[in-house]
C-alpha positions in Angstrom: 111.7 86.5 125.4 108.0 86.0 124.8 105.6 88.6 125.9 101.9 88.0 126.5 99.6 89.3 123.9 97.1 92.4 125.4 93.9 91.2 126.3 91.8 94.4 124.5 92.8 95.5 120.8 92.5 98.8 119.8 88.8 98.5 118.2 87.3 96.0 120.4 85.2 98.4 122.4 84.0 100.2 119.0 83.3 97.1 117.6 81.6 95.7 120.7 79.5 98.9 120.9 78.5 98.5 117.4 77.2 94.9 117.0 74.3 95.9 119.4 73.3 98.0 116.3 73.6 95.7 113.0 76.2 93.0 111.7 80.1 93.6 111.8 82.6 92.6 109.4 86.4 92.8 109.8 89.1 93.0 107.5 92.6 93.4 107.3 95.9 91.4 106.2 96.7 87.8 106.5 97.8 86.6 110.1 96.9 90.1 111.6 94.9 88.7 114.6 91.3 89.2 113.0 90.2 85.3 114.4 91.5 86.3 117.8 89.8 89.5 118.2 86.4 88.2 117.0 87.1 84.8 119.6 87.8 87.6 122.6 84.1 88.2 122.3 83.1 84.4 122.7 83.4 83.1 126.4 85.1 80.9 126.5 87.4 82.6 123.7 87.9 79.4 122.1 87.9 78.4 118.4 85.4 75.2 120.0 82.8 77.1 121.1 79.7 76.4 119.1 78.9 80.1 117.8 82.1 80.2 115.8 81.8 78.9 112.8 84.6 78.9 109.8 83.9 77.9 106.4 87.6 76.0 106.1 85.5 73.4 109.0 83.9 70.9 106.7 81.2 70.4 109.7 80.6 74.1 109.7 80.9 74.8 106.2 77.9 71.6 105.8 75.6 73.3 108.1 76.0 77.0 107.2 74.9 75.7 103.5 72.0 73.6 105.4 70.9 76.9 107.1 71.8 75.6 110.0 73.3 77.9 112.8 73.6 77.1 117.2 70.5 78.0 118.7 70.6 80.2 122.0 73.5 82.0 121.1 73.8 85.8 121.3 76.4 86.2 118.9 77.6 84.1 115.8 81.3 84.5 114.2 81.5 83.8 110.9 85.2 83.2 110.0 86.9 82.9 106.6 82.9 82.5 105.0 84.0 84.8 102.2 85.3 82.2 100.0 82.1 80.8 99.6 81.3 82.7 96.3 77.6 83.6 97.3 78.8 84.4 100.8 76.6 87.6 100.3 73.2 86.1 100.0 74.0 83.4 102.8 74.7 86.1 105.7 72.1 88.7 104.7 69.6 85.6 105.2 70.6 84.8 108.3 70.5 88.7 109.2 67.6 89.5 108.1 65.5 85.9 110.0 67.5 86.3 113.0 68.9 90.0 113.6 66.3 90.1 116.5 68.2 87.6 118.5 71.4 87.2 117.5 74.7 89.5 116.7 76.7 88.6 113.5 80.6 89.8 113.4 81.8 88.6 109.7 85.9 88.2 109.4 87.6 88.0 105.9 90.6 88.9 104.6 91.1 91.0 100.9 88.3 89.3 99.3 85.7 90.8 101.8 87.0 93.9 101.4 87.1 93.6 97.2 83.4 92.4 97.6 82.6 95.4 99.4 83.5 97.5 96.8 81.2 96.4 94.3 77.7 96.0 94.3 76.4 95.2 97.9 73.4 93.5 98.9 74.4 93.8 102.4 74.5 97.8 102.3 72.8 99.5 105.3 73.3 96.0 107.0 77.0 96.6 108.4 79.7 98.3 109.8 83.3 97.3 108.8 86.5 97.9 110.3 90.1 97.4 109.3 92.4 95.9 111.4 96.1 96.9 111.6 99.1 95.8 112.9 100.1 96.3 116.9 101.8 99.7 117.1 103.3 101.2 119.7 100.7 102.7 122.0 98.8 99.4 121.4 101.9 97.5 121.9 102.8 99.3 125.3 101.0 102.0 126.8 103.9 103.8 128.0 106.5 102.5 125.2 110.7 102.3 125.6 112.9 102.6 123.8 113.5 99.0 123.6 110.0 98.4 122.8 110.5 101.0 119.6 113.2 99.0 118.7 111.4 95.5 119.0 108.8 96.8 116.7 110.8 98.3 114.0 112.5 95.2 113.9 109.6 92.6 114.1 107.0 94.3 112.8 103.4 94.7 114.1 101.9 91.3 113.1 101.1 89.2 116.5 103.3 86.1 116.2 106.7 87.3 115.2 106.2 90.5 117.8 105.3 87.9 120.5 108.4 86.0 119.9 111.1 88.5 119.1 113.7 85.7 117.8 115.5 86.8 114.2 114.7 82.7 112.7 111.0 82.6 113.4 110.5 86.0 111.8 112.5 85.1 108.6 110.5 82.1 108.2 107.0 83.7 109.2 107.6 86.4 106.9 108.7 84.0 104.0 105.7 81.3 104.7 103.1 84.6 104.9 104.1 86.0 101.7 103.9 82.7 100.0 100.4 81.8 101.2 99.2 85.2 100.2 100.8 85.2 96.7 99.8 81.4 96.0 96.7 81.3 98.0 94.6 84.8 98.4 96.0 85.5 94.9 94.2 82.8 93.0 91.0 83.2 95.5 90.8 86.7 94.2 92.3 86.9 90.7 92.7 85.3 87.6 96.4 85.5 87.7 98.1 83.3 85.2 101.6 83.6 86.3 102.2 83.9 90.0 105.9 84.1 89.5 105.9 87.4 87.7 103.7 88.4 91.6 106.7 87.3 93.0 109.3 89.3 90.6 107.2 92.8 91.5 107.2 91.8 95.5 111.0 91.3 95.6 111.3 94.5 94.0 109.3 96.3 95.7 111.4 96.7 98.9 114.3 98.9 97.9 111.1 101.4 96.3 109.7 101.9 100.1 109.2 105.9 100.4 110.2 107.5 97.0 107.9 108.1 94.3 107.0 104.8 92.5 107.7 104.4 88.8 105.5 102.0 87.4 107.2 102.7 84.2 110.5 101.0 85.7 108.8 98.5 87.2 107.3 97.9 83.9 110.8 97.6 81.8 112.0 95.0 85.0 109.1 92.9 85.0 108.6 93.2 80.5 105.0 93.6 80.5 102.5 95.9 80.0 101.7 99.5 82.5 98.5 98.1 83.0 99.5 94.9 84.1 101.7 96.3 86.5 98.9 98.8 87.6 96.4 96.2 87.9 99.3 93.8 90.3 99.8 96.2 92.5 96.1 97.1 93.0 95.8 93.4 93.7 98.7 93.8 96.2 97.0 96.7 97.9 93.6 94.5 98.0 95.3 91.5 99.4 96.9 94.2 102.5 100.3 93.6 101.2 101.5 97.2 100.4 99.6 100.6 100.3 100.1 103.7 98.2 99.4 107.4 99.4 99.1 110.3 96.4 100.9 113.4 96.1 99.3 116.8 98.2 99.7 120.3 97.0 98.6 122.9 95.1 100.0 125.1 91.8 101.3 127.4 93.9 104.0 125.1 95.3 104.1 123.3 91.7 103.3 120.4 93.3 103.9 117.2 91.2 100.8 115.1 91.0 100.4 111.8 89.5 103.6 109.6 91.2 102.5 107.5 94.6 104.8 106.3 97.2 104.3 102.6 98.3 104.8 101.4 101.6 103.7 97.7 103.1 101.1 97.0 105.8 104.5 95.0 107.4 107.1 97.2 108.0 109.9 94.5 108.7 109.6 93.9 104.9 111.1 97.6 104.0 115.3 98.1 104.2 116.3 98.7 107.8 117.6 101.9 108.8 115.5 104.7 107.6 113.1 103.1 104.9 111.7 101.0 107.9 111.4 103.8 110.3 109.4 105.7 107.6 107.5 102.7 106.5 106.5 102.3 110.3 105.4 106.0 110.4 103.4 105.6 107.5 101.4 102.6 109.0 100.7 104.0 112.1 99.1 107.4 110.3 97.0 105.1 108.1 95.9 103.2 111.1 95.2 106.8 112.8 92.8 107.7 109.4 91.5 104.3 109.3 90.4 104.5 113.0 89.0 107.5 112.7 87.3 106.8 109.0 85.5 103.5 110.9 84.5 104.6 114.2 83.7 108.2 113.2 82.7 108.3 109.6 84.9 111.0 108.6 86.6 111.3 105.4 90.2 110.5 106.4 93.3 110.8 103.6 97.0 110.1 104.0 99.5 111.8 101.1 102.7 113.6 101.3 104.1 116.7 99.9 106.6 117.3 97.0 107.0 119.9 94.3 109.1 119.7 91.0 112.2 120.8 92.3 112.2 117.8 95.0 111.3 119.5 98.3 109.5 116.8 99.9 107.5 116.2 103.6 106.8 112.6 103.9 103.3 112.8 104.9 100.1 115.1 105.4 96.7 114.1 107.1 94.1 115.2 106.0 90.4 114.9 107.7 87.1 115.9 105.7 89.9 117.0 102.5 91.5 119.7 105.0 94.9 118.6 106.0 95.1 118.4 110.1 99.1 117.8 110.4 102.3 117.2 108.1 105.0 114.7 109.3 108.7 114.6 108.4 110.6 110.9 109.5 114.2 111.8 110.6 116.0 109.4 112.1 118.4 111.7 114.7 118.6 114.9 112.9 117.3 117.9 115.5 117.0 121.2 113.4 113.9 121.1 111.0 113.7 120.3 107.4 114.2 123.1 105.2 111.4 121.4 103.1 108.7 121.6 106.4 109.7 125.4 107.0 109.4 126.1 102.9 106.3 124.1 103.0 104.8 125.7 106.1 104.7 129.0 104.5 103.2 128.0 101.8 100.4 125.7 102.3 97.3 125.8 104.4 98.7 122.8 106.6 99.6 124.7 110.3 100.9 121.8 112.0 104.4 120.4 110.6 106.2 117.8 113.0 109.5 116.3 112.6 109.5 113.1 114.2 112.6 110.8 115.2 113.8 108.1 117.0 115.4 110.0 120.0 114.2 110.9 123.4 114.8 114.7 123.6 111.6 116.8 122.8 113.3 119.8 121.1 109.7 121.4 120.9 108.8 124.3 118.3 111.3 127.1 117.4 110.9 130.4 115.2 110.4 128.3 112.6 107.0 126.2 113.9 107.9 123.3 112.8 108.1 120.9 116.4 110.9 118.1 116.3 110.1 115.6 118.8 110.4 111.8 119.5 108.0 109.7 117.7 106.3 108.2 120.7 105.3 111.6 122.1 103.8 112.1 118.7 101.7 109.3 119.2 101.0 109.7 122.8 99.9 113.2 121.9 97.3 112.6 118.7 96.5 109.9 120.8 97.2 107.2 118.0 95.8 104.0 118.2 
C-alpha cells in the first residue's frame, strides 16, 4: 500500500523563518528528500519553475556560470551547485548583489557539508540544517504499532517508506549505496580503489551497536589503521554511517577511545535488535541535530560503558551536561542493572528503558522509567 508523503517536514517552518534573515543551505544523505523540501517552498512546487535551478541542468548550469539568475523572483533554489568546485565564490556573489531582493536556500549533499568545514568564505552568510530520515512522530503523529513496524523495516528514507513492498526496497537500497560509493565518493575523495569502500560497507552491518574495532577491520580489509580511519570518516561525510564516543568519568572507569557506528538508514543494520537500536540511535541524533540548528546549542550523542562491560546505549548531552540516558530493550520490562549501576553513579538523572511494547511500566524504586518507545518520543517531543 502507498501512503501519501506529509505535506510539512519537520524543519520547514525553521527553515522558512530563517531565509527572511540570510541564505539557507541543507544537507543531509543521498535520496533523503532535500530537493523536495526546498521545491515545497516554490508555488507551484515543481522542479520547472524558473527559480529552481540545478547545476546537473546543462541550461541552468550555462546561466548560473553566465551570472545569469530569473528576475522577479523572491526566492532562488540552488540544487546540487556544489559540484561546481568554486561553488563558494559563485553563491556569495549572487548574495551579496542580490540579498536585498531575493532569498537563497542552497541544497547539497556530503560535499557541502565537507566544504563547510574548512575555510568558509560564506561564514556569517548562512544557516545550515541537516536533514534526516522520516521518523516516527514525523511519519504519523499519533504512530501504531503497525507504523513502528513499517519503519523499522523500510527505513526512514521517502521512497522505500512510501512504498512499503520488500523488492523495491532491496533494490533502492542496493542502487543507493552504489551511486554513493561510485559517485559522491570520487566527487569527494581521491579514492583509488572503490572496491576496498565496498569490502568495509558489507562489513560494517554485523558491527551496528558494539564498540568498533578499527583494528579488526584493519586485519579484514589488509591495509593500513589510517586508511581505515580516514574510510570511514569519508563514510560519515558522505551520511552513510555515524559514530558516537564513549561518556563517563574515572570514577565509573569508563573506557574511552572505542566508538559505536550506526547508519543514517537503519534497514541497513541486522533485524531484530541491532535495527531497533540503530533506529533509536537516529532518532536521538536527529533530536541533537534539531536542536544544534534551530537553537544553537551544543548538542552530543555518546553512550556509557566502563571496563567491566556495563553498558547504556546512549546519553544526550546538551551544552556538555547530559539531559537523559536511553537503554534499547526490545520486550524486557524490569530495568537494566547497567542503568540502575549507572544512575548512581553519574550525574545523568534521567535513565529510560525504551521498547517496542505498548505497556508504560513507568519509574519504580529504582528511577529508571521503562516505557514504549513512541511515548518517549511523544514526550521529549522528538522530531
Amino acid at each position: 500500500m502507498k501512503l501519501l508523503m506529509p505535506p510539512i517536514r519537520y524543519i520547514q517552518p525553521a527553515v522558512q523563518a530563517d531565509l527572511t534573515e540570510k541564505m539557507v543551505f541543507l544537507g543531509g544523505p543521498r535520496q533523503v528528500g532535500k530537493s523536495t523540501l526546498a521545491l515545497s517552498f516554490l508555488s507551484p512546487p515543481q522542479a520547472t519553475h524558473p527559480a529552481y535551478l540545478n547545476w546537473d541542468s546543462p541550461q541552468h548550469r550555462t546561466a548560473l556560470l553566465g551570472g545569469e539568475l530569473p528576475s522577479g523572483q523572491p526566492l532562488i533554489v540552488l540544487d546540487e551547485i556544489h559540484k561546481f568546485s568554486r561553488w563558494r565564490s559563485l553563491v556569495k556573489g549572487f548574495y551579496d548583489t542580490q540579498k536585498s531582493q531575493t532569498q537563497f536556500l542552497v541544497t547539497g549533499s556530503a560535499r557541502l557539508d565537507y566544504y563547510r568545514k574548512g575555510g568558509d568564505s560564506l561564514q556569517g552568510r548562512y544557516h545550515y540544517y541537516r536533514l534526516h530520515p522520516f521518523s516516527l512522530r514525523e511519519y504519523q503523529r499519533t504512530p501504531s504499532a503497525s507504523d513502528l513496524a513499517r519503519l523499522l523495516k523500510f527505513g526512514g528514507f521517502p521512497e522505500p517508506l512510501w512504498r512499503g513492498e520488500e523488492r523495491f526496497w532491496r533494490r533502492w537500497q542496493r542502487e543507493r549505496l552504489g551511486r554513493v560509493t561510485h559517485e559522491d565518493l570520487r566527487d569527494l575523495e581521491n579514492v583509488r580503489d572503490v572496491s576496498i569502500i565496498d569490502l568495509l560497507l558489507e562489513s560494517l552491518p554485523e558491527r551496528v551497536g558494539s564498540p568498533l574495532s578499527v583494528q579488526s577491520l584493519r586485519e579484514l580489509l589488509r591495509v593500513a589503521h589510517e586508511s581505515v580511519e580516514r574510510w570511514l570518516s569519508i563514510l560519515e561525510t558522505l551520511y552513510v554511517c555515524f559514530r558516537i564516543s564513549p561518556f563517563g568519568s574515572t570514577r565509573i572507569r569508563a573506557v574511552k577511545k572505542e566508538r559505536k557506528l550506526y547508519f543514517w538508514d537503519w534497514s541497513q543494520a541486522p533485524d531484530g535488535g541491532p535495527r531497533f537500536e540503530n533506529l533509536v540511535a537516529a532518532q536521538l541524533l536527529k533530536f541533537c541535530h534539531f536542536i544544534e540548528d534551530t537553537e544553537g546549542h551544543a548538542m552530543e550523542l555518546r553512550y556509557l560503558r566502563d571496563i567491566d562491560r556495563r553498558e547504556v546505549d546512549f546519553v544526550v548531552l546538551k551544552d556538555r551536561k547530559p539531559l537523559f540516558a536511553v537503554e534499547c530493550k526490545s520486550g524486557e520490562q524490569k530495568p537494566s542493572p547497567a542503568a540502575i549501576y549507572f544512575r548512581e553513579r553519574t550525574p545523568i538523572r534521567r535513565f529510560f528503558q525504551v521498547h517496542l511494547g505498548k505497556r508504560d511500566y513507568g519509574n519504580d524504586l529504582t528511577g529508571v522509567r521503562v516505557l514504549p518507545f513512541a511515548t518517549f518520543c511523544r514526550e521529549w517531543e522528538m522530531p
